[in-house]
TIBA-691747 format. One record per residue: residue number from 1; residue in three letters; x, y, z of N, C-alpha, C in turn. Coordinates in Angstrom, 3 decimals. Layout:
# TIBA-691747
   mardo   lumlum       n_px       n_py       n_pz      ca_px      ca_py      ca_pz       c_px       c_py       c_pz
     NUM      ALA          X          Y          Z          X          Y          Z          X          Y          Z
...
END
This chain:
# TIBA-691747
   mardo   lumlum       n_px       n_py       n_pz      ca_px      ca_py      ca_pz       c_px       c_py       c_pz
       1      UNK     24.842     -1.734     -7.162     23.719     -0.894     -6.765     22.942     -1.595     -5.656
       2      UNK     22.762     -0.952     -4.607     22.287     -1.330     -3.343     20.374     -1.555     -3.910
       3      UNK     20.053     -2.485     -3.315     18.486     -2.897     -3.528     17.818     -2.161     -2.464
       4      UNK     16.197     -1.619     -3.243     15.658     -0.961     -2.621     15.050     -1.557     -1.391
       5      UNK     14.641     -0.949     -0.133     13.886     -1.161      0.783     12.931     -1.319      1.198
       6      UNK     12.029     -1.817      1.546     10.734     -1.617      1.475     10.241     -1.635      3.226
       7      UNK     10.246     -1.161      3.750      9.465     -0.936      5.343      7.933     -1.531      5.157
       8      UNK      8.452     -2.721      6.303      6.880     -3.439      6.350      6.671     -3.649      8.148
       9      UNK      5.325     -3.374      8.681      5.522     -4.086      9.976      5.075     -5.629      9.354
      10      UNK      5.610     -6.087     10.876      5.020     -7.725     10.998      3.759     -8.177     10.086
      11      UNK      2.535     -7.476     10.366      1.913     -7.561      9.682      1.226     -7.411      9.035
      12      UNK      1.829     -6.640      7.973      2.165     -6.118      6.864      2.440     -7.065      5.799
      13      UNK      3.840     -7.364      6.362      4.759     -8.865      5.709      3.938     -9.777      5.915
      14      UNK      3.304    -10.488      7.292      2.425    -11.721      7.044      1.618    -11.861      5.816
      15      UNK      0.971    -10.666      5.664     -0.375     -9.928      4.763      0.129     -9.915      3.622
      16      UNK      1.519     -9.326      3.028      1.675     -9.780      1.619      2.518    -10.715      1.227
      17      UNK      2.343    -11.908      2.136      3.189    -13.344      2.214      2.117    -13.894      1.877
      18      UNK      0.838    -13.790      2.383     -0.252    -14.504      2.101     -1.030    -14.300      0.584
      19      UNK     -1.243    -13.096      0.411     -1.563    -12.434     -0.695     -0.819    -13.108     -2.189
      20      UNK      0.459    -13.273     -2.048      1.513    -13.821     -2.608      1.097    -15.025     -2.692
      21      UNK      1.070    -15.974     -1.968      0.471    -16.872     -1.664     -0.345    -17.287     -2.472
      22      UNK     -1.836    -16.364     -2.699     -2.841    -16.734     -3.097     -2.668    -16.360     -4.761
      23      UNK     -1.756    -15.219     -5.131     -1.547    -14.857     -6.295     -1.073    -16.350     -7.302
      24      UNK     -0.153    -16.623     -6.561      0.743    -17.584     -7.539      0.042    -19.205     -7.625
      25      UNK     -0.771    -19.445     -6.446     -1.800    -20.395     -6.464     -3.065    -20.488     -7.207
      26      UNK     -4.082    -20.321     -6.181     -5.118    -19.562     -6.375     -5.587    -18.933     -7.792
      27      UNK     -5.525    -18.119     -7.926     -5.651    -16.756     -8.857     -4.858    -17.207    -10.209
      28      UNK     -3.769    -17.540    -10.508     -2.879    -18.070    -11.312     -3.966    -19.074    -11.657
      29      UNK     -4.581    -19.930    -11.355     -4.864    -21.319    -11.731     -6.304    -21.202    -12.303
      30      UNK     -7.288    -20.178    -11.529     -8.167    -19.642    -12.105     -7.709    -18.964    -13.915
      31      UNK     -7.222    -17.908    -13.722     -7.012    -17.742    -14.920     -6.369    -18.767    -16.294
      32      UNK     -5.725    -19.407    -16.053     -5.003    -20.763    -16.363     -6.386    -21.582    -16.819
      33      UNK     -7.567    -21.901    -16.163     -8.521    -22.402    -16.203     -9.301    -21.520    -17.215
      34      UNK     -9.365    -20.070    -16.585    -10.326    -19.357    -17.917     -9.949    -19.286    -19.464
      35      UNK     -8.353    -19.302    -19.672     -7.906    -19.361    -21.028     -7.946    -20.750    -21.331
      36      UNK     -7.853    -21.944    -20.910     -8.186    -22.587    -21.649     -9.965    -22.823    -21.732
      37      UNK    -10.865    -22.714    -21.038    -12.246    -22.576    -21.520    -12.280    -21.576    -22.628
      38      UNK    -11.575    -20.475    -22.937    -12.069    -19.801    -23.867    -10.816    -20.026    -25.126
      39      UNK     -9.978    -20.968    -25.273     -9.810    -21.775    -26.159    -10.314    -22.694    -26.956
      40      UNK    -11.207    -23.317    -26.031    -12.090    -24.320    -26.479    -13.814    -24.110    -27.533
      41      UNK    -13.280    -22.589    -27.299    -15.047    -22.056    -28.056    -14.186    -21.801    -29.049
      42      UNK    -12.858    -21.708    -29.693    -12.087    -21.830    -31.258    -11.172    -21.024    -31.078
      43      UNK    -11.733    -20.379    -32.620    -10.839    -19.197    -33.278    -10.274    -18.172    -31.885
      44      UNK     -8.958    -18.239    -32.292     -8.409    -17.247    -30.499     -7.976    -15.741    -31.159
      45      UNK     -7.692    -15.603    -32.900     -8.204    -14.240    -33.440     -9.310    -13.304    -33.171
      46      UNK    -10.312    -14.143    -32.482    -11.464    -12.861    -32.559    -12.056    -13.362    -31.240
      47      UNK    -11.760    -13.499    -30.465    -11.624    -13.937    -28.991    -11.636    -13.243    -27.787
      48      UNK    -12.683    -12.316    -27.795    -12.284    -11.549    -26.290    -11.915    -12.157    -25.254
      49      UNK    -12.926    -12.952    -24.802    -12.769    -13.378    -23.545    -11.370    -14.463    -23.176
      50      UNK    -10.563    -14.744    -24.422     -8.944    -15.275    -24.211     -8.515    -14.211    -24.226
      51      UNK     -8.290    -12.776    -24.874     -7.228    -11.833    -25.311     -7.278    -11.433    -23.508
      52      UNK     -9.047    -11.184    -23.311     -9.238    -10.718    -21.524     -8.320    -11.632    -20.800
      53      UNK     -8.603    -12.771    -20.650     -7.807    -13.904    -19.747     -6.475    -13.840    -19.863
      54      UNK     -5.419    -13.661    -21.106     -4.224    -13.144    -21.254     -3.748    -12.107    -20.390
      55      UNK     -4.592    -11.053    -20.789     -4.290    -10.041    -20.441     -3.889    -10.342    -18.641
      56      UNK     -5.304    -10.665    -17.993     -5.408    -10.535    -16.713     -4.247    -11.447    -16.134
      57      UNK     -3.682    -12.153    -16.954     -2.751    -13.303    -16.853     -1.153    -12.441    -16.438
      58      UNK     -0.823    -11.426    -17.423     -0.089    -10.902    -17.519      0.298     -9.758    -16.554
      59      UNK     -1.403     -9.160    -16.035     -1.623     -8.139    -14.626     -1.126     -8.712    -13.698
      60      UNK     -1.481    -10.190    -13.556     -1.239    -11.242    -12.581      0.419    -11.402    -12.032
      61      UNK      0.948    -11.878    -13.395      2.377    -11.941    -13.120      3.352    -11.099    -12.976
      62      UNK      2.874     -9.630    -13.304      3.498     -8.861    -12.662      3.171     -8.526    -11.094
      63      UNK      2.079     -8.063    -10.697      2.033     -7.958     -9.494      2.669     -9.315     -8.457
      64      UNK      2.613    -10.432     -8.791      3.302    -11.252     -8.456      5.042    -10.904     -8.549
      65      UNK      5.555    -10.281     -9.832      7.067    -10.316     -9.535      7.007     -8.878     -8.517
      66      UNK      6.343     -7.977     -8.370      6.472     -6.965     -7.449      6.553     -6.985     -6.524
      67      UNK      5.405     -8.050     -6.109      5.124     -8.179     -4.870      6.133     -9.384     -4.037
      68      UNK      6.961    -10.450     -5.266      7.545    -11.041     -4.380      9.452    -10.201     -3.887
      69      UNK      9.333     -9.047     -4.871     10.451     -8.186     -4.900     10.247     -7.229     -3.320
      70      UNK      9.439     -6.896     -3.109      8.837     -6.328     -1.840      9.134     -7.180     -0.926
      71      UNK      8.875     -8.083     -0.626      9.130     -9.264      0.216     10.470     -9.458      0.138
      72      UNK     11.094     -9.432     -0.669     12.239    -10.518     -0.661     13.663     -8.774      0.578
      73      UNK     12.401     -7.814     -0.010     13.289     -6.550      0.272     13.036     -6.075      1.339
      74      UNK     12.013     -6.940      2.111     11.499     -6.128      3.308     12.160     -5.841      4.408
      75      UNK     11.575     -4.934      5.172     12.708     -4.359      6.558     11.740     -3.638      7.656
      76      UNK     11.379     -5.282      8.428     10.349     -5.172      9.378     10.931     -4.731     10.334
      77      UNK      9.735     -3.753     10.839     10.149     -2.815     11.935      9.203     -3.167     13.060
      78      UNK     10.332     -3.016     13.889      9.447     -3.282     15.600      7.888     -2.562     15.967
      79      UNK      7.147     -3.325     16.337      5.563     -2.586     16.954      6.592     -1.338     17.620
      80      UNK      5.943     -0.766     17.733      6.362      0.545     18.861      4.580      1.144     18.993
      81      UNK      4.726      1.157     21.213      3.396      1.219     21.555      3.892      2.882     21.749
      82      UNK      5.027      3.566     21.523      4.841      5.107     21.959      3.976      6.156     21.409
      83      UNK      3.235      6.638     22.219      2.569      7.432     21.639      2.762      8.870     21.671
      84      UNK      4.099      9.285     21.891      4.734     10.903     22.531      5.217     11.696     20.993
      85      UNK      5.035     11.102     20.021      5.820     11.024     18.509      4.946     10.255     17.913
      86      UNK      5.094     10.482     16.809      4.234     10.040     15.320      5.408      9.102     14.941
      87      UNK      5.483      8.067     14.327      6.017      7.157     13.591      5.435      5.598     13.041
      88      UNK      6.045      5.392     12.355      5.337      3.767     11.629      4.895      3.335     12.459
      89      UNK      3.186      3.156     12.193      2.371      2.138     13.003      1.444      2.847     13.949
      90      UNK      1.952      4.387     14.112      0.864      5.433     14.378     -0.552      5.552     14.036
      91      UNK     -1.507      5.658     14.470     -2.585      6.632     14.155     -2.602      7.903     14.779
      92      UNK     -2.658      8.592     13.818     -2.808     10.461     13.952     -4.112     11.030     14.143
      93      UNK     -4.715     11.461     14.772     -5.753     12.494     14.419     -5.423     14.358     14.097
      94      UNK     -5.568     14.794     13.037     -4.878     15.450     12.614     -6.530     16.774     11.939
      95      UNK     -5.991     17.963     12.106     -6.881     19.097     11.888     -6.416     19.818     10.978
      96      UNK     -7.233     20.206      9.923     -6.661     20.822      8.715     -7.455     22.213      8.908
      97      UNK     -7.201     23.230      9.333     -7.892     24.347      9.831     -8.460     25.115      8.240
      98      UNK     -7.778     24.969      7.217     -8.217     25.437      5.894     -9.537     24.805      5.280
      99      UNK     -9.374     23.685      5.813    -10.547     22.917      5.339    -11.479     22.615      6.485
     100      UNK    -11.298     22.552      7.610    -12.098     22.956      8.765    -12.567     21.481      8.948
     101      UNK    -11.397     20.568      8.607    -11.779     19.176      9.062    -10.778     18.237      9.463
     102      UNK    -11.645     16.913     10.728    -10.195     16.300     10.872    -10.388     14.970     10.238
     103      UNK     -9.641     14.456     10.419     -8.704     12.891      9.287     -8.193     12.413     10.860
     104      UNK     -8.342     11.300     10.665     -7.836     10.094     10.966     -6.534      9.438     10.119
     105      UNK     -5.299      9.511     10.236     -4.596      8.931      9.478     -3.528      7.190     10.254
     106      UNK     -3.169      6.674      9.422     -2.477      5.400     10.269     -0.997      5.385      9.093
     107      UNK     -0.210      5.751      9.705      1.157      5.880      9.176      1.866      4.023      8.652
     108      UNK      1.685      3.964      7.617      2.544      2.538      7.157      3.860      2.441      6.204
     109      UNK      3.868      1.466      6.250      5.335      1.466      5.318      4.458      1.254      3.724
     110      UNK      5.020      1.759      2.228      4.494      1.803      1.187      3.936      0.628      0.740
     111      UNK      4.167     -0.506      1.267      3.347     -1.647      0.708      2.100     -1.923      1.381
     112      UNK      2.380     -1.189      2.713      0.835     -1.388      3.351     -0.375     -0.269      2.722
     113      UNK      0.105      0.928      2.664     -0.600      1.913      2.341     -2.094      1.494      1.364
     114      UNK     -2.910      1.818      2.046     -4.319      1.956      1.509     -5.087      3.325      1.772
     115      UNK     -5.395      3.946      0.264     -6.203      5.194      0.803     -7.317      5.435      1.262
     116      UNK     -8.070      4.333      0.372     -9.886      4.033      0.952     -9.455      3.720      2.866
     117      UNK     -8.640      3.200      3.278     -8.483      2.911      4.736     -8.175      4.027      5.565
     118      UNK     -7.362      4.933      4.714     -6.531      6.105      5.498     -5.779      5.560      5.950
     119      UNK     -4.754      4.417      5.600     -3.304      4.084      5.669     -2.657      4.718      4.639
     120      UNK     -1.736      5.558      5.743     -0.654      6.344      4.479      0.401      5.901      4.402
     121      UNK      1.221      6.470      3.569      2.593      5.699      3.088      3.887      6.666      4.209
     122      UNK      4.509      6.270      4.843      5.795      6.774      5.020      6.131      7.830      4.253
     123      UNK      6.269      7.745      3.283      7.073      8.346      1.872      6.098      9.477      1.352
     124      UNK      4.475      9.243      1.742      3.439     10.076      0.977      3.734     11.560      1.617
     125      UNK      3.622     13.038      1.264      3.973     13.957      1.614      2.727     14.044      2.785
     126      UNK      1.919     13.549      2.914      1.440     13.978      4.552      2.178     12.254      5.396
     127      UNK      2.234     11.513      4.999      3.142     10.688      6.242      4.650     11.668      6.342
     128      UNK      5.397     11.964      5.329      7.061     12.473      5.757      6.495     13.888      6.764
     129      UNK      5.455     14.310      6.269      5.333     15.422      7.555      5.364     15.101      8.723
     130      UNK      4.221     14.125      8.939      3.759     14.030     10.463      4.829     13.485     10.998
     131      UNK      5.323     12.575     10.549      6.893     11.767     10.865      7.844     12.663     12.002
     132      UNK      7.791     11.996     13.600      8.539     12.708     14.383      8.238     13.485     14.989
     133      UNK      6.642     14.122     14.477      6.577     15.342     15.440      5.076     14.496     16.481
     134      UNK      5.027     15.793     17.645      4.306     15.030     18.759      2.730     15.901     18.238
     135      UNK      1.979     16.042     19.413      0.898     16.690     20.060      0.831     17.730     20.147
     136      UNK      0.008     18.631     19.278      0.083     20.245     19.593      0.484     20.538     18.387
     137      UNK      1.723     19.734     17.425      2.636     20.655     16.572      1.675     21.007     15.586
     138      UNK      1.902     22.033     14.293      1.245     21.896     13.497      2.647     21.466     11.966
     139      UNK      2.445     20.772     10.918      3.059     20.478     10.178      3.259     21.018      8.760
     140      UNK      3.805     21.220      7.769      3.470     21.527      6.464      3.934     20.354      5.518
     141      UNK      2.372     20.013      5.357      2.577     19.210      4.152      3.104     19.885      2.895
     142      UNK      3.347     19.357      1.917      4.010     19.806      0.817      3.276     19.160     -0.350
     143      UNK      2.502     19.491     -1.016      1.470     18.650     -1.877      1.692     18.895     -3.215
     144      UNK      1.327     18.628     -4.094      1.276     18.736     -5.469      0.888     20.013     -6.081
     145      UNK     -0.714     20.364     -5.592     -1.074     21.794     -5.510     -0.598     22.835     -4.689
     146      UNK      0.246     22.619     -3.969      0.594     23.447     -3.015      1.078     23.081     -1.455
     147      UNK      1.690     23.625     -0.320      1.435     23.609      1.382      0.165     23.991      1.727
     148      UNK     -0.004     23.038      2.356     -1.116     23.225      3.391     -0.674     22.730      5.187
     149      UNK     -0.939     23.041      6.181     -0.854     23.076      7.316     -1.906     22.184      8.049
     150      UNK     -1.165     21.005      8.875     -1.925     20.289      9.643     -1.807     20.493     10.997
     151      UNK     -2.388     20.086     11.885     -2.218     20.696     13.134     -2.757     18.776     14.239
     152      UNK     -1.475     17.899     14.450     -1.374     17.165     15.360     -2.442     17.020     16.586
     153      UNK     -3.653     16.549     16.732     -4.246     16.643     18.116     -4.189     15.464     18.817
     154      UNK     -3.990     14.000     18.278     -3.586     12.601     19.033     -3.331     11.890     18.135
     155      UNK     -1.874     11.536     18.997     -1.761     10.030     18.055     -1.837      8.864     19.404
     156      UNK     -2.046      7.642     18.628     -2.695      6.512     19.178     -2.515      5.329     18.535
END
């Protein structure tokens, strides 16, 4: 079975090399530090603040095996300065005439994706729309609740 892919730009990958970084260092050693302080106040039966530190221990090491699985899978893609087409590494400005508003979007590969940023995912049904098309077009997203129609005014 072929291993999955993960589309990262440059830096993207720097960004969760570092992150990685700080997970398995950093962050690891903190918590490491908080379970044993809350060993030391006793009984670890009735123990929140160890069962908490476990826990966060365990959040820890997974996002760590995810994130070094992402990495190990990545498939960095060239800057591209074109701006005639939408693709990875784009920003869109984009008009939703139903809702009578525009978005700012920045097209990334799924490990970059942040929504509070308006970095979308490749894969998210408004990145596979915009994907390819230019200036002018209008698109149909395909959403959960339904299509809705975007309408391309710059990418940049």
């Amino acid at each position: 079975m072929a291993e999955q892919q993960f589309i990262m730009t440059q830096k993207g990958y720097d960004e969760a090399k570092k992150h990685l970084q700080y997970l398995q260092t950093t962050k690891r050693q903190e918590i490491v530090d908080r379970i044993s302080e809350a060993r030391s106040h006793g009984d670890l039966s009735e123990n929140a603040e160890y069962d908490a530190a476990r826990n966060e221990q365990t959040l820890n090491e997974v996002e760590i095996n995810e994130l070094d699985y992402k990495i190990k899978n990545a498939v960095i893609i060239e800057e591209n300065t074109d701006t005639s087409y939408v693709h990875i590494g784009s920003k869109v400005r984009v008009y939703d005439e139903e809702m009578d508003e525009e978005e700012v979007y920045e097209i990334t590969g799924s490990t970059e994706s942040n929504a509070m940023q308006n970095k979308i995912s490749n894969d998210s049904p408004v990145g596979k729309a915009l994907l390819k098309h230019k200036v002018g077009e209008t698109v149909k997203v395909a959403a959960p609740d339904g299509e809705y129609k975007l309408l391309i005014k710059e990418i940049f």
